[in-house]
N, CA, C and O atoms as a GROMACS GRO file, in nm:
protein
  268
    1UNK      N    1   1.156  -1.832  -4.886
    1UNK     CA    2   1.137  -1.970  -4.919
    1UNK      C    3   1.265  -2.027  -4.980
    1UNK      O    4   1.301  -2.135  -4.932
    2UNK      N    5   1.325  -1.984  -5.058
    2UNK     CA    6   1.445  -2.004  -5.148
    2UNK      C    7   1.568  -2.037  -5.005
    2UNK      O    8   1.657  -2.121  -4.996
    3UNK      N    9   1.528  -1.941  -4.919
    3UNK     CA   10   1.680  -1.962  -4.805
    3UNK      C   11   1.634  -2.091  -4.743
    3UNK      O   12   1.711  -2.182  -4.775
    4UNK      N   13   1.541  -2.129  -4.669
    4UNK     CA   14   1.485  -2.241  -4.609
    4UNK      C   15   1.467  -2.304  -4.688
    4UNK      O   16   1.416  -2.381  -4.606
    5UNK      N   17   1.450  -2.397  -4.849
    5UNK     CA   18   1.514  -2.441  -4.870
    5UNK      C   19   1.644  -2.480  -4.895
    5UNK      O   20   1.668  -2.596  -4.928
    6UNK      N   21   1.727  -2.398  -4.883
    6UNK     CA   22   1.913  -2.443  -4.954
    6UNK      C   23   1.925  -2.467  -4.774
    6UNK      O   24   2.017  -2.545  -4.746
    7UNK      N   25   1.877  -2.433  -4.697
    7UNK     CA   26   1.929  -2.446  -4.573
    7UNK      C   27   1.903  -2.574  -4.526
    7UNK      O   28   1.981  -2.644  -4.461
    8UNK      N   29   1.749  -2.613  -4.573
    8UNK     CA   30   1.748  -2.749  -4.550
    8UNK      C   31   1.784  -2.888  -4.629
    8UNK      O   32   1.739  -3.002  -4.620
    9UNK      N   33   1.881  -2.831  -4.706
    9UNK     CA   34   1.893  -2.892  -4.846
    9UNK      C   35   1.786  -2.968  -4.937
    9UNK      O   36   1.789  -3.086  -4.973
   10UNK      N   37   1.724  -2.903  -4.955
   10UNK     CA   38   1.609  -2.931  -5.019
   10UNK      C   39   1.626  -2.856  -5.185
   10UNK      O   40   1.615  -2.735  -5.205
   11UNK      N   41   1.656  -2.968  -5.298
   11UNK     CA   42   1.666  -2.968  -5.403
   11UNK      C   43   1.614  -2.988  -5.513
   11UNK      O   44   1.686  -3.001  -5.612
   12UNK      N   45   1.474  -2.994  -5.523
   12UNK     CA   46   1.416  -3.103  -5.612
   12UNK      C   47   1.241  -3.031  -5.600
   12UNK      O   48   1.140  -3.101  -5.601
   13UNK      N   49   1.241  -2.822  -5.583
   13UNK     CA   50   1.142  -2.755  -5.578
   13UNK      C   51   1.160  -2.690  -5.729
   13UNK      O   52   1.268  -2.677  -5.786
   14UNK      N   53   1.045  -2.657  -5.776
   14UNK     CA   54   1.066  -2.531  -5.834
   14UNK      C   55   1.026  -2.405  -5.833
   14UNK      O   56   0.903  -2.412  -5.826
   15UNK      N   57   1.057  -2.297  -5.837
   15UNK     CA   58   1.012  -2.217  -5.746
   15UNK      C   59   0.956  -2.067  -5.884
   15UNK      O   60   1.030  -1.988  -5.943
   16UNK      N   61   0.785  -2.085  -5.893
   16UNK     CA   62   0.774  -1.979  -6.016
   16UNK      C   63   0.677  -1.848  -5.871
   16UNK      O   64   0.590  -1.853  -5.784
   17UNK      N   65   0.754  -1.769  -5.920
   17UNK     CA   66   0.755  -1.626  -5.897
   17UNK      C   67   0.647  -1.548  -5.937
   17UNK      O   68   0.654  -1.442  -5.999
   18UNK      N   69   0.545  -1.605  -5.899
   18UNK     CA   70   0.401  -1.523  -5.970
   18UNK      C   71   0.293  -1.604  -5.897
   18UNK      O   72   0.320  -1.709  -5.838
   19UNK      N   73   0.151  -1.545  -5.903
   19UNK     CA   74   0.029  -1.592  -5.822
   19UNK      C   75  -0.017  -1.670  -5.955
   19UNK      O   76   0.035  -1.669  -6.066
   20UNK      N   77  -0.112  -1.727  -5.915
   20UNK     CA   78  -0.188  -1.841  -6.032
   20UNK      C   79  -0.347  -1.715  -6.016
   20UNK      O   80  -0.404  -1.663  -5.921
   21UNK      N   81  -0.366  -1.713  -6.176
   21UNK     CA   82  -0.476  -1.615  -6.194
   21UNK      C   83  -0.518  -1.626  -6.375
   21UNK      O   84  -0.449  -1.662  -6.470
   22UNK      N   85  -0.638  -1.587  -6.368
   22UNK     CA   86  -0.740  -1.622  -6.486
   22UNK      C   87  -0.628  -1.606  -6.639
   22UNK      O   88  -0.663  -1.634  -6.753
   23UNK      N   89  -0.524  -1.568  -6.608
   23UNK     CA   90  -0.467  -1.512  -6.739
   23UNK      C   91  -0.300  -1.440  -6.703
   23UNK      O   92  -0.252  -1.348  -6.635
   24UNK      N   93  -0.256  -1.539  -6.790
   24UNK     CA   94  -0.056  -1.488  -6.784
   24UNK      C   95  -0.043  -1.300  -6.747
   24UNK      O   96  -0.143  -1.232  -6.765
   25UNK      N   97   0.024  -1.267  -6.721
   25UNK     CA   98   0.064  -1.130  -6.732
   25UNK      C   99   0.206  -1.112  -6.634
   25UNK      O  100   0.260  -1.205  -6.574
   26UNK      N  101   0.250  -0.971  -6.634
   26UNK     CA  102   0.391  -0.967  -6.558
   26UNK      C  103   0.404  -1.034  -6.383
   26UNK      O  104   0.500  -1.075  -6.318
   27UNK      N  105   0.298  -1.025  -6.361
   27UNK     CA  106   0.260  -1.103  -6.192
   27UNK      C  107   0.186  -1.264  -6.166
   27UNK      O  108   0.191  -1.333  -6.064
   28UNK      N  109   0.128  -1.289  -6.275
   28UNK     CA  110   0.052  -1.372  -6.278
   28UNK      C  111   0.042  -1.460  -6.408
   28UNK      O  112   0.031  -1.417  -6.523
   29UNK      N  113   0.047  -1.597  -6.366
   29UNK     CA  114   0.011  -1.696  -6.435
   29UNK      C  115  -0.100  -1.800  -6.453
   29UNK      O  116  -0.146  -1.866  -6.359
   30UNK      N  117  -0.139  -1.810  -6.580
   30UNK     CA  118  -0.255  -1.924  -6.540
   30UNK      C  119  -0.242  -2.048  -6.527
   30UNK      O  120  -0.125  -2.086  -6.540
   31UNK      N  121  -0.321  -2.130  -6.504
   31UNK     CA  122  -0.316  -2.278  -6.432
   31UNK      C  123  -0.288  -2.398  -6.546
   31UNK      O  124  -0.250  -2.514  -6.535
   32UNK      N  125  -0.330  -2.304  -6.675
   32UNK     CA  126  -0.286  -2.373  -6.781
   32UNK      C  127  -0.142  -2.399  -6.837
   32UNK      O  128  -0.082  -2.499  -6.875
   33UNK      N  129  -0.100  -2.208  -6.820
   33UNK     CA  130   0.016  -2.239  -6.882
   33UNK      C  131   0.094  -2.276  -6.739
   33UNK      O  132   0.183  -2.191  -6.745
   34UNK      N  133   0.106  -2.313  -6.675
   34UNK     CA  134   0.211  -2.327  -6.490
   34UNK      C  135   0.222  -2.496  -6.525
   34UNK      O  136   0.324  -2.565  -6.529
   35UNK      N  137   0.036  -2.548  -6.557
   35UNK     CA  138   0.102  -2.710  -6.576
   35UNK      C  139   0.165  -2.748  -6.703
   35UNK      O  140   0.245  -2.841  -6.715
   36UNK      N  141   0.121  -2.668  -6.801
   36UNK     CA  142   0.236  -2.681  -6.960
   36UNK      C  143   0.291  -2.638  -6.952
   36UNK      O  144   0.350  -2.635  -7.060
   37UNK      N  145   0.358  -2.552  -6.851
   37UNK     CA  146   0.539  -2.530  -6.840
   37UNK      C  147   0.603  -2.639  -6.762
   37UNK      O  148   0.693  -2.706  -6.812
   38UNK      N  149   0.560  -2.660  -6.640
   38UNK     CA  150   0.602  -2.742  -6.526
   38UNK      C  151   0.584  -2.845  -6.547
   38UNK      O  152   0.681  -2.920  -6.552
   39UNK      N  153   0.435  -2.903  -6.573
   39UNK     CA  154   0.414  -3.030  -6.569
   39UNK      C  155   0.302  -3.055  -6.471
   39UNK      O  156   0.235  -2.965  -6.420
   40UNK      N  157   0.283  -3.198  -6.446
   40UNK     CA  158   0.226  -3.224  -6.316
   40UNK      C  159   0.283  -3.194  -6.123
   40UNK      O  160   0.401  -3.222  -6.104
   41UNK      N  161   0.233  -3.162  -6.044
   41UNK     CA  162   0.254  -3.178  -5.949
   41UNK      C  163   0.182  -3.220  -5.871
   41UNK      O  164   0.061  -3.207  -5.890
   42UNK      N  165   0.244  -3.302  -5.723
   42UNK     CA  166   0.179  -3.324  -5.609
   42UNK      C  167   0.193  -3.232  -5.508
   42UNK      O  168   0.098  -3.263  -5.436
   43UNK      N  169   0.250  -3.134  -5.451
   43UNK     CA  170   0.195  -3.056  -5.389
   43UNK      C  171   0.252  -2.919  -5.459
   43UNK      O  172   0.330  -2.902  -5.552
   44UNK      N  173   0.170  -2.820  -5.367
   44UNK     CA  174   0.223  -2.714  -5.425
   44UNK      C  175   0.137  -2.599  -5.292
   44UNK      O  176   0.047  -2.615  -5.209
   45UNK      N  177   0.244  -2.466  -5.341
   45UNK     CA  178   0.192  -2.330  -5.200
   45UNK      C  179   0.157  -2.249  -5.325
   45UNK      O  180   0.241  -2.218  -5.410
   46UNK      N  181   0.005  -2.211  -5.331
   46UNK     CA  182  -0.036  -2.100  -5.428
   46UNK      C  183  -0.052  -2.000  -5.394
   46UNK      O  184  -0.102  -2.006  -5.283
   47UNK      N  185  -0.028  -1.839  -5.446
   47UNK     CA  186  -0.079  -1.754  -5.408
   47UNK      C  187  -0.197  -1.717  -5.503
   47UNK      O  188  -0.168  -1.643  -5.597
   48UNK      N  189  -0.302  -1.751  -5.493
   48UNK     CA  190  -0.407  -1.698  -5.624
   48UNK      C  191  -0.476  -1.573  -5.579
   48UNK      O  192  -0.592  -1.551  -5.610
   49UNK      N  193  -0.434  -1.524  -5.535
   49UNK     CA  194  -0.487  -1.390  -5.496
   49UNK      C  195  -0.615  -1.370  -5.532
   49UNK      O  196  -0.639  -1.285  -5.618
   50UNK      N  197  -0.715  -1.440  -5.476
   50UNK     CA  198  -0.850  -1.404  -5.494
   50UNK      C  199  -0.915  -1.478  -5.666
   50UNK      O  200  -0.998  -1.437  -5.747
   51UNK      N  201  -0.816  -1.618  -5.659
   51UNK     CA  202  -0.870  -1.652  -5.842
   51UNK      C  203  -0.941  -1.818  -5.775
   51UNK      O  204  -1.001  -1.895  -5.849
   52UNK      N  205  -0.925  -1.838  -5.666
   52UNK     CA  206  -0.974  -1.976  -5.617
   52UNK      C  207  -1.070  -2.029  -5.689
   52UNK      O  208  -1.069  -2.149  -5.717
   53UNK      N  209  -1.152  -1.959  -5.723
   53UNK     CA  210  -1.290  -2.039  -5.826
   53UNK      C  211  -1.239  -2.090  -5.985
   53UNK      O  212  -1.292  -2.162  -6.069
   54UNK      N  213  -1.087  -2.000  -5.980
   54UNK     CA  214  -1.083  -2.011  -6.119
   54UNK      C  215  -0.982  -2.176  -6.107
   54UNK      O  216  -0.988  -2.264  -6.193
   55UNK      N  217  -0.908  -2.180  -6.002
   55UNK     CA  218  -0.827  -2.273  -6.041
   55UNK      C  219  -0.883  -2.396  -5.965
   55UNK      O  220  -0.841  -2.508  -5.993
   56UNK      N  221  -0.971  -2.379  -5.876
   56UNK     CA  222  -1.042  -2.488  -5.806
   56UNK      C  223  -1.082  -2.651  -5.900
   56UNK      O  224  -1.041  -2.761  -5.863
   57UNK      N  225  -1.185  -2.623  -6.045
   57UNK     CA  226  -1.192  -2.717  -6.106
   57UNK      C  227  -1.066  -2.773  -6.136
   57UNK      O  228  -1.086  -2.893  -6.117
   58UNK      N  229  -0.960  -2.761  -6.168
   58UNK     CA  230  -0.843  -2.795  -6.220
   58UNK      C  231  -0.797  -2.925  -6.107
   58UNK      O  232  -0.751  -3.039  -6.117
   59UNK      N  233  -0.836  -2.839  -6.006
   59UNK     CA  234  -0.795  -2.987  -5.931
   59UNK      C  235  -0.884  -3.053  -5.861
   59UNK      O  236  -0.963  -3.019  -5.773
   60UNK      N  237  -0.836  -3.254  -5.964
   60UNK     CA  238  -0.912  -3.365  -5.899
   60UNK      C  239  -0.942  -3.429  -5.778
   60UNK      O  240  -1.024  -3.518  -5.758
   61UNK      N  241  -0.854  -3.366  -5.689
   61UNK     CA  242  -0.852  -3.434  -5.570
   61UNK      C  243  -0.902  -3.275  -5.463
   61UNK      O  244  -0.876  -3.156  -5.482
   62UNK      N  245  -0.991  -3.358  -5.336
   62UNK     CA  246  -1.029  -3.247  -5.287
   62UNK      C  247  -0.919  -3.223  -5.208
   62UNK      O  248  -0.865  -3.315  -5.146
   63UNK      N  249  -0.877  -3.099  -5.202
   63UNK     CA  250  -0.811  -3.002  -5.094
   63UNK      C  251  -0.860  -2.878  -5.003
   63UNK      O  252  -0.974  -2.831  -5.005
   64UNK      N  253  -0.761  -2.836  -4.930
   64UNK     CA  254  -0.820  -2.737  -4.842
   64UNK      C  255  -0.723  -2.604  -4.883
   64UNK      O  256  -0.600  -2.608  -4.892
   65UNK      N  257  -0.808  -2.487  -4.906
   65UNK     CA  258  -0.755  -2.357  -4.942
   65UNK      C  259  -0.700  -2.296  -4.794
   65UNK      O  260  -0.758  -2.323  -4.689
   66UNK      N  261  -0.551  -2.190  -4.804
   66UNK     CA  262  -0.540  -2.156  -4.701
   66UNK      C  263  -0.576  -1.968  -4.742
   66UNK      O  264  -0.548  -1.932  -4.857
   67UNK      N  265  -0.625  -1.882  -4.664
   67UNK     CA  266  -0.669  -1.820  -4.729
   67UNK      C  267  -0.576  -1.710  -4.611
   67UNK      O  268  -0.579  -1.588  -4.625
   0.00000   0.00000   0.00000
């Protein structure tokens, strides 16, 4: 992801290195602390490795999971 962006010059991602899951640890982050680090976003590629129920309420707008 990191090469396809600089290739397409695309500047303005940020790119956190971990799945979204019930609770911080060395692989994983939660949905709490990702938007009180980051902030808000409009889109985003999650890996929640099997936490979908957990981070589903969090978001207001309906979307589609890619699984």
């Amino acid at each position: 992801m990191r090469e396809n962006l600089k290739r397409n010059g695309v500047n303005n991602v940020i790119i956190v290195d971990k799945g979204v899951g019930a609770k911080d640890d060395e692989n994983t982050i939660s949905w709490e602390s990702l938007t009180k680090t980051y902030g808000s976003f409009d889109t985003a590629k999650i890996n929640c490795d099997g936490h979908e129920r957990v981070i589903a309420p969090y978001n207001k707008r309906k979307f589609q999971m890619y699984l």
